[in-house]
N, C-alpha and C positions, 0 to 999 in steps of 0.2 A: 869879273863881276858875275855874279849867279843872277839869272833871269825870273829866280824868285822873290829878288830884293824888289825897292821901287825905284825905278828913273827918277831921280831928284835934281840932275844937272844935264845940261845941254850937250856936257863933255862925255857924259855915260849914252845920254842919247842919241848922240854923234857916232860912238862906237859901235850903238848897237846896231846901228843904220848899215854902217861899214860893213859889218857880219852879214848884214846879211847880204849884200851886196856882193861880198866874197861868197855866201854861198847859193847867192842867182849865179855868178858866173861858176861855179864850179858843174850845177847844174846844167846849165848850159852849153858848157864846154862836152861834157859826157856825154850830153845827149845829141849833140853834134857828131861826137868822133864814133859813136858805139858803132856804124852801121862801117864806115870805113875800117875798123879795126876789126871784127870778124873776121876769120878765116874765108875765105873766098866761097865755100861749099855751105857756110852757114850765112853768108851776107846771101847770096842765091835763094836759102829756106825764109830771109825776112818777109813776109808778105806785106801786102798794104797800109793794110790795119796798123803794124808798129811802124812802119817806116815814117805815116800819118801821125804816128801818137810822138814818135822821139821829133819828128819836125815841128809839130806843135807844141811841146814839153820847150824846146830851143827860140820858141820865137816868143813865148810865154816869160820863158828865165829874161828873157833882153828885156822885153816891156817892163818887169817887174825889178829889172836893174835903171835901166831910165826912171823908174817913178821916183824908185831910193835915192836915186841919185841928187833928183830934183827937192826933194825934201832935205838930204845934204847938204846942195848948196844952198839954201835959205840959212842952214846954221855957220855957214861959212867954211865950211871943210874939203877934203877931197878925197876922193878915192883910190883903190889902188886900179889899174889899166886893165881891162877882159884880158889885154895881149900877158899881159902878165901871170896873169892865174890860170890863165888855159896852159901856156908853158910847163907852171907847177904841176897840174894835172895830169898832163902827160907824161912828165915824168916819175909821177907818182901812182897812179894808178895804173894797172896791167886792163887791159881789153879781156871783156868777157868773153867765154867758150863757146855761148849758143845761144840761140832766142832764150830759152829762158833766164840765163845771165843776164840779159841785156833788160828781160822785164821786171828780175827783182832788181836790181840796179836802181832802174826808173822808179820803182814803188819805193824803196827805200829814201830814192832821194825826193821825192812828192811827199813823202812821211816826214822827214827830217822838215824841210822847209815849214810845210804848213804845223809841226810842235814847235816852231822858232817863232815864227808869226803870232800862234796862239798863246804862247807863254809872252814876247814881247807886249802884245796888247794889255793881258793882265796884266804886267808890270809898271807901264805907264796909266791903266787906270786904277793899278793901288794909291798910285801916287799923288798929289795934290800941286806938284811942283808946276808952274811956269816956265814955259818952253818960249825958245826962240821963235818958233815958227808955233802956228796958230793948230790949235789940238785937236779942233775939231777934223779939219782935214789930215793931219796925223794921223788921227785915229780911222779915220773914214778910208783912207789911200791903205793904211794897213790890214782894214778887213778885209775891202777886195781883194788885195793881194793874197792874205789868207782862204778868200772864199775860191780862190780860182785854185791854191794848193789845193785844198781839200776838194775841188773837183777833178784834178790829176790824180790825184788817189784813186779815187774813184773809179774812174777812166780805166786805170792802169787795172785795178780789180778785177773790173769788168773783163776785161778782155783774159786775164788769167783764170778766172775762172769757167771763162767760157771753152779754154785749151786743156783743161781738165779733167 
């Protein structure tokens, strides 16, 4: 399902919760492992500032997988396990080369998140459908979520361009 349609079912809604869910923990997982996976001489060059940004990007992806979650189960569904997609993760992605790997990394996935969030909410307010769970907080649970991506972006900006 394109996220330019409209959420018309519970079952589309359910999925799309899911999604993102999978991609707080993918998020999360990343920004977890980046500083371990470095080469030792560039884990050494990480300074404060990102060690600061990928721990807060990590504890940000959880709360914002807890909220999905919680809205989830009011539609009666389940998710797939963090332990699970970290797994994937690992095996799928390679560890970046250097600080700056590790910050586009981060920006790109602050980018991806909050165009999910932002296209999801359009979606559900093209639509007129009745949802299991009450819309108002749907909707309200998904902007912050969205308003805290777009302030990881931001974050992450900031500090690139100040390396610049």
């Amino acid at each position: 399902m394109s996220l330019g349609q409209r959420v018309t079912t519970d079952h589309q809604l359910t999925r799309l919760l899911q999604i993102g869910v999978v991609l707080e923990e993918v998020v999360e997982s990343r920004a977890a492992h980046h500083l371990e996976s470095l080469p030792e001489a560039e884990r050494e060059a990480i300074d404060d500032e990102i060690r600061e940004l990928l721990d807060e990007a990590a504890d940000e992806s959880a709360d914002h997988r807890d909220r999905l979650e919680a809205l989830i189960d009011q539609l009666d569904a389940e998710t797939v396990s963090y332990e699970e997609i970290n797994a994937l993760v690992d095996a799928r992605y390679g560890p970046p080369e250097d600080t700056d790997g590790v910050l586009y990394d981060q920006l790109c996935n602050e980018e991806t998140a909050y165009k999910f969030y932002d296209d999801l909410i359009a979606a559900i307010e093209a639509s007129d459908a009745t949802y299991a769970i009450d819309r108002a907080e749907l909707l309200e649970t998904l902007r912050a979520i969205r308003a805290e991506e777009r302030e990881g972006v931001e974050d992450v900006t900031d500090i690139m361009e100040r390396r610049a």
